[in-house]
N, C-alpha and C positions, 0 to 999 in steps of 0.2 A: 758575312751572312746578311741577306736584305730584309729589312721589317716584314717585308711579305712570307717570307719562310720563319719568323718566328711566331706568328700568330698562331699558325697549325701546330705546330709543335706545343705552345705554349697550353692551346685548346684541349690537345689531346695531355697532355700532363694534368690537367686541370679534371678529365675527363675519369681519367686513372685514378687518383686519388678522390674521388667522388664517390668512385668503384666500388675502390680497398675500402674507403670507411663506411659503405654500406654494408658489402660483406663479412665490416668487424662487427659492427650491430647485431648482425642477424646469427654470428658466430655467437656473439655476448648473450642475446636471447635466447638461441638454442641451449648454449650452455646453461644459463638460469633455470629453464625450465627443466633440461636434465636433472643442474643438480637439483632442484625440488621437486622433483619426480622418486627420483633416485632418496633422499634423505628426506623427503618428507612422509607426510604420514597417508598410511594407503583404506583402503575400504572398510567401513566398518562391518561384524562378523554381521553377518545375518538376523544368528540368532547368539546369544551367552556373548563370552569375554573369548572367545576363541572359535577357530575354524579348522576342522580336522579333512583331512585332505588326502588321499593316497597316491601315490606316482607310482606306476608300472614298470618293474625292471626295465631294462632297454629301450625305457622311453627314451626318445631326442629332445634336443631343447623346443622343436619347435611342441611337438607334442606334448610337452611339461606344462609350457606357457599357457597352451588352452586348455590345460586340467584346473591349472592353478584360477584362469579366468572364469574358466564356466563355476568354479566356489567360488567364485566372489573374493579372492585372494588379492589378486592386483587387477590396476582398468587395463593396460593394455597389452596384449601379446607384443607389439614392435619394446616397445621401450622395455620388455624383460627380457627378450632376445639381443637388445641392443647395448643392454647393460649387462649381461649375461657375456656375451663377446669381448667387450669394452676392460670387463675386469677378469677376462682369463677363466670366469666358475664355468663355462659353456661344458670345459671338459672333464669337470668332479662333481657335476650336478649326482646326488645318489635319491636311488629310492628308497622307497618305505611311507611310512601314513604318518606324515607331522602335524602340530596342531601351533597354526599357524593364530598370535595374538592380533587381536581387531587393532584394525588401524596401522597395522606394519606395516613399516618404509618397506622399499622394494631391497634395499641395501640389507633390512633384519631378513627378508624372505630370503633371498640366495644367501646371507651366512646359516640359517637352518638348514639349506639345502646341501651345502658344500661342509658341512660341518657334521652331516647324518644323525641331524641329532630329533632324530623319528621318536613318535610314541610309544612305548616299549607296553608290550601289554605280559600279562602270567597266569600263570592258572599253577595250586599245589594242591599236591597230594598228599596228607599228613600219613604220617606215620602210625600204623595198624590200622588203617582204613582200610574196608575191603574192594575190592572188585567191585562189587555191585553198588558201593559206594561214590567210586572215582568216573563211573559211566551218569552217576546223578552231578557229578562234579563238571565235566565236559556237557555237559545237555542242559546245564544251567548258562552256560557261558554261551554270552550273544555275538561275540567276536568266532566261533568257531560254524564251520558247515557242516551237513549231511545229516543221517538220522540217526536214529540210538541206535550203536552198534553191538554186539552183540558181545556180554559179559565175559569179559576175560579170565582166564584158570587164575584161581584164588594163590595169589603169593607170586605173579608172574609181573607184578606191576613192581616198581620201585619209587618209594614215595618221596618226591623231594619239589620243587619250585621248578617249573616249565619256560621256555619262553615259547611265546604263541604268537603269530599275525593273523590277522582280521582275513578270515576269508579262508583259513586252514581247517583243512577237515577234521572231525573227530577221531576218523579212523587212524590218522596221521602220528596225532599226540598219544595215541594208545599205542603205536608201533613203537615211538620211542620210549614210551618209558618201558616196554616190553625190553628193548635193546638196551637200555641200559641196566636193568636188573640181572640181563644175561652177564654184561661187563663187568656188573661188581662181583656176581659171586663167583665169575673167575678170576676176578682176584683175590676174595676169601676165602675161597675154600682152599687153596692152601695153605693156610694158616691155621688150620685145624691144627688143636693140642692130642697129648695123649690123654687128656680126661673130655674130653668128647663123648659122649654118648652115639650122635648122628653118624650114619653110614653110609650117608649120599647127601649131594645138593639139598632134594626135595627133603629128605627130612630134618636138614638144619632149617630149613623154612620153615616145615612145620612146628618144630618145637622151637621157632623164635617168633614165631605169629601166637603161639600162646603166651610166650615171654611177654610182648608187648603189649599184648591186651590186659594180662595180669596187673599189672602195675604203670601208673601215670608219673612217675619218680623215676628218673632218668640213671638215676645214683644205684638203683635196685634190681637194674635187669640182671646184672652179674651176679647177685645171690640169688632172683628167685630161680634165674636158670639153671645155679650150681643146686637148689631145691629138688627142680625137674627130673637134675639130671642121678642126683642120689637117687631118687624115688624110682626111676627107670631100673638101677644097678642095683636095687635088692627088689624088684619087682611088685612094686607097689603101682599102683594105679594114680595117676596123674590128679584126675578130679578138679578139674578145672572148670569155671562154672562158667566161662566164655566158651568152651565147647560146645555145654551146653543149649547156649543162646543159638551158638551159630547152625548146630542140627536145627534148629528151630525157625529161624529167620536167615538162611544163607546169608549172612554179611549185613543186614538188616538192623539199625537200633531194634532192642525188643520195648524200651522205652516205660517197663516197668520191673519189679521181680520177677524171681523166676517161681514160677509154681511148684507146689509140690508134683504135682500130674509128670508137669516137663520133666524133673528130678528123675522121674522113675522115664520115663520114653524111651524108648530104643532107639536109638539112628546112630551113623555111622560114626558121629562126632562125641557123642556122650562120654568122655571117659572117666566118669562115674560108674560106669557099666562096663566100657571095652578096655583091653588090656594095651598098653603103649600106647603109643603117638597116632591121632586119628585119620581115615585115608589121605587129606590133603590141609593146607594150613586153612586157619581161620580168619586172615587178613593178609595183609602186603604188610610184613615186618621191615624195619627200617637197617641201618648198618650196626647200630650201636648192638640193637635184639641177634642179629646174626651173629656180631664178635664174640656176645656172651656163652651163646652155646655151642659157638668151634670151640671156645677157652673159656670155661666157667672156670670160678675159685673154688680150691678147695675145702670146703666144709662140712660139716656132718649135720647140715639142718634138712630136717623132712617137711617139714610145715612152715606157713605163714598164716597169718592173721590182721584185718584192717586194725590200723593202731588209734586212728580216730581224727588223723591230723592228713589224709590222703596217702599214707605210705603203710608202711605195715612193718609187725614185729614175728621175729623168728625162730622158733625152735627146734631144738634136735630132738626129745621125744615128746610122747605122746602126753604125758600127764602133764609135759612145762606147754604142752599145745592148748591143753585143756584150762588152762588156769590163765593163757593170754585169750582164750574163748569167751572165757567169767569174765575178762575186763572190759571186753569188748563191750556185753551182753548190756557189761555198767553204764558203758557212754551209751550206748543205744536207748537206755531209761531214761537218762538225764536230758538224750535230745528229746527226749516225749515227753517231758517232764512227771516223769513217775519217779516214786519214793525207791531205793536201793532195793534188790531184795534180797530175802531170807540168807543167809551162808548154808552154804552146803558143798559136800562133798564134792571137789571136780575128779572124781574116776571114772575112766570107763563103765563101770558098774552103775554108777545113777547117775550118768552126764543123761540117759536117754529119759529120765525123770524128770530131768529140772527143765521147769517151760521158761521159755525164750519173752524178750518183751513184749509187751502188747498180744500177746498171744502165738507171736512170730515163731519158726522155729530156726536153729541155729545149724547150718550142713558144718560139719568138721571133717576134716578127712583124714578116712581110715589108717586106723593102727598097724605100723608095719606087719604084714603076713597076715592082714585079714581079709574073708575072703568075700566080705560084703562091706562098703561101706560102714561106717557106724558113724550115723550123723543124728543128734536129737531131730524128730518130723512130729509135727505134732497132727491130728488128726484131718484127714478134709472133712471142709464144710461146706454147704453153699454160698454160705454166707461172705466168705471170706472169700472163695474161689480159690484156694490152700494153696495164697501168695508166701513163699516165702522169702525170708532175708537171705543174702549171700554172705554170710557176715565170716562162716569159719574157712572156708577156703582163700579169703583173703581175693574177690575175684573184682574188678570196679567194673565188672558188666559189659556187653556190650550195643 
């Protein structure tokens, strides 16, 4: 080969390798700046220590990118799509509304995204709240749409923790908990016992929406039901003082005592007045309220009474009802700080004599086979507005 054919040759190798090691630079550069694009740190939020963000089902990646950019999430749609590709998330991107921390690498954003680990919002429904209640529950909540829907049948909701997303109607999360109240009680109601009193769905509702409201002691629903449920089978009269609320306020706190006025009122729920269980429940009872009165216990108690501690004591007649009435009447003095008073007879014969504290009077409820209540009332006044206490029915209000 003649020196004249290696100069070219020599030129162009010299040429090549000039090439390669320009193209390794800009490969070395490219890379750098990916990886600190990629693992460094990305935009600060706006506003607070985070950035909440929604992705639309069936978005695409390209789509995603300019959600994420137009919040201020990452600076560039290429290099999220480019690393989105690069590391395989392009096709487990999920949606949902994440809250994306200030300043996150582009690497923490697609592991939020590919990981679905969205901001989970809730909304509950406690247990013996009513209807007209859980529509103030949903109309409070800023993540929920549309307008106040229109108050659902009393005991048709089923009160339990929801999951909700941002931009769900109200009518929506009332549909479900509507459907799932359907699903439980086809599954309890066959589990009804043979000491059951209820003869339908609807009236295990009802008499477990007065279960509930009666007592805030979870230990107690099983006897005040098996109470209830004696009281039904020798036909006594319920006298439940959350009936009486709920004729009064449909589902409403009444937010003080009940009056003597109220006491006497007629409405459909009073059952101080009406005989059995009243036309519809007075809340959305929970599962625990429903088990007790498919399956109450067996016992022979007619009454209950607040014991002073938030639960209540119980008896089987009327004179042991009357003398946990007097103990009652005790703590009731000692919270007001008044002196004990006088002893005196607890019989039906001068229970209606002995005045109550502070001038209060005491509802007790009726002696089996009587055909009026017989509760001490002591007289109205203007003064007073003839508030009374709930103290002998045993009832924490509603």
């Amino acid at each position: 080969m003649s020196r004249v054919d290696r100069k070219p040759r020599s030129g162009l190798m010299v040429a090549l390798l000039t090439a390669s090691a320009t193209v390794s630079l800009f490969l070395i550069a490219a890379l750098a700046i990916g990886w600190s694009v990629y693992f460094g740190p990305g935009p600060a939020a706006r506003e607070g220590e985070a950035t909440v963000v929604s992705l639309p089902s069936g978005a695409g990646v390209s789509a995603i990118a300019a959600n994420l950019k137009a919040a201020g999430v990452i600076r560039s749609t290429d290099m999220f799509r480019a690393a989105a590709t690069f590391t395989g998330a392009d096709r487990r991107l999920r949606a949902g509304e994440y809250e994306v921390p200030s300043r996150a690498s582009l690497k923490t954003v697609l592991g939020l995204l590919v990981d679905g680990r969205v901001v989970r919002h809730f909304v509950t429904l406690p247990e013996g709240w009513s209807s007209a209640q859980a529509v103030d529950i949903l109309m409070k909540n800023e993540m929920l749409t549309g307008e106040s829907p229109p108050v659902p049948a009393e005991g048709s909701l089923w009160p339990s923790t929801y999951e909700i997303t941002r931009g769900e109607s109200r009518a929506s999360v009332i549909r479900r908990m509507q459907a799932l109240a359907e699903q439980k009680m086809d599954q309890l109601w066959p589990q009804r016992g043979p000491r059951s009193v209820v003869r339908t769905p609807e009236e295990a509702l009802i008499l477990a929406s007065i279960v509930e409201k009666e007592t805030g002691v979870a230990a107690e629903r099983p006897r005040v039901a098996a109470v209830f449920t004696n009281r039904i089978r020798t036909g006594m009269r319920l006298e439940s003082d959350p009936t009486i609320v709920y004729g009064i306020t449909q589902g409403r706190p009444l937010g003080r005592g009940i009056r003597l006025s109220e006491l006497r009122r007629e409405t459909a729920w009073n059952t101080y007045l009406i005989d059995g269980l009243p036309p519809t429940p007075i809340a959305n009872p929970g599962e625990e309220a429903i088990k007790a009165v498919l399956n109450p216990p067996e016992t022979t108690d007619l009454f209950f009474v607040a014991d002073g501690t938030g639960g209540h004591v119980f008896a089987r007649t009327y004179d042991e009802h009357l003398q946990n009435v007097a103990r009652w009447r005790e703590i009731e003095r000692r919270k007001a700080g008044l002196p004990p008073a006088a002893p005196a007879p607890a019989t039906p014969e001068t229970a209606s004599e002995t005045p109550a504290p502070q001038g209060q009077a005491v509802i007790t409820m009726q002696a089996p086979g009587a055909v009026t209540p017989s509760r001490p009332l002591r007289p109205a006044t203007p003064a007073n507005d003839d508030i009374a206490a709930a103290a002998g029915s045993g009832a924490r209000g509603g």
